[in-house]
Steps between C-alpha positions, in 0.01 A plus 500: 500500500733442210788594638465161745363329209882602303704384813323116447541508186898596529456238839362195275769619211853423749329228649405336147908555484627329789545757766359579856271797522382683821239748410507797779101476496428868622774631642524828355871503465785543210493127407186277346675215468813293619630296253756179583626182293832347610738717314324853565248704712319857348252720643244588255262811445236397287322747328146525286296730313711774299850432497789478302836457454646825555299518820597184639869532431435865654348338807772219545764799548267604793447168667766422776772240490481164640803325668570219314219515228337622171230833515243417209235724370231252276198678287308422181722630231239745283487503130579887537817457648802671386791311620740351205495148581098522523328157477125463627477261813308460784810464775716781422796427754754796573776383715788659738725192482597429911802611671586679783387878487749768526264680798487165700703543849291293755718116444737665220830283474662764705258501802494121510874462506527725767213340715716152376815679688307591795360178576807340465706733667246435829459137454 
């Protein structure tokens, strides 16, 4: 369908600028594509057909955090769109720069200094 047809396009796009791309061919899941060159790593949900700006920056609220990396919401910016800064183009990248999520607990800084103390202490 399109929708696959808009994830190669965004796929031949990062690789045309230098970075690694691992398309998640199927999966049903949050992310289309991971994203990595040597000085970041984003998760991308690429998106086709009718969509624009307001939605995708709507959508990137809803999208979860990832330790350690940027959330990005790409689409076909419309010539109907009603966003300010409007200018037509055919990767329309909205980012959540990366950083660690206020909601993340699982390898916090807190939890791993205290699994640091507890290995120590028994070693």
């Amino acid at each position: 369908g399109k929708g696959i047809r808009y994830e190669w396009a965004v796929e031949r796009r990062l690789r045309a600028l230098g970075h690694d791309v691992i398309r998640a061919s199927a999966s049903h899941g949050t992310f289309d594509l991971v994203v990595h060159s040597p000085t970041k790593t984003g998760f991308f949900q690429c998106k086709s057909g009718r969509f624009e700006c307001h939605a995708a920056d709507s959508l990137l609220g809803k999208l979860p955090n990832v330790y350690g990396a940027s959330v990005v919401v790409v689409h076909r910016c419309r010539a109907t769109c009603r966003r300010p800064d409007y200018a037509p183009t055919e990767f329309c990248m909205h980012e959540r720069p990366f950083g660690k999520p206020k909601s993340f607990s699982y390898d916090d800084d807190a939890v791993f200094e205290e699994r640091e103390r507890a290995r120590e202490a028994g070693s």
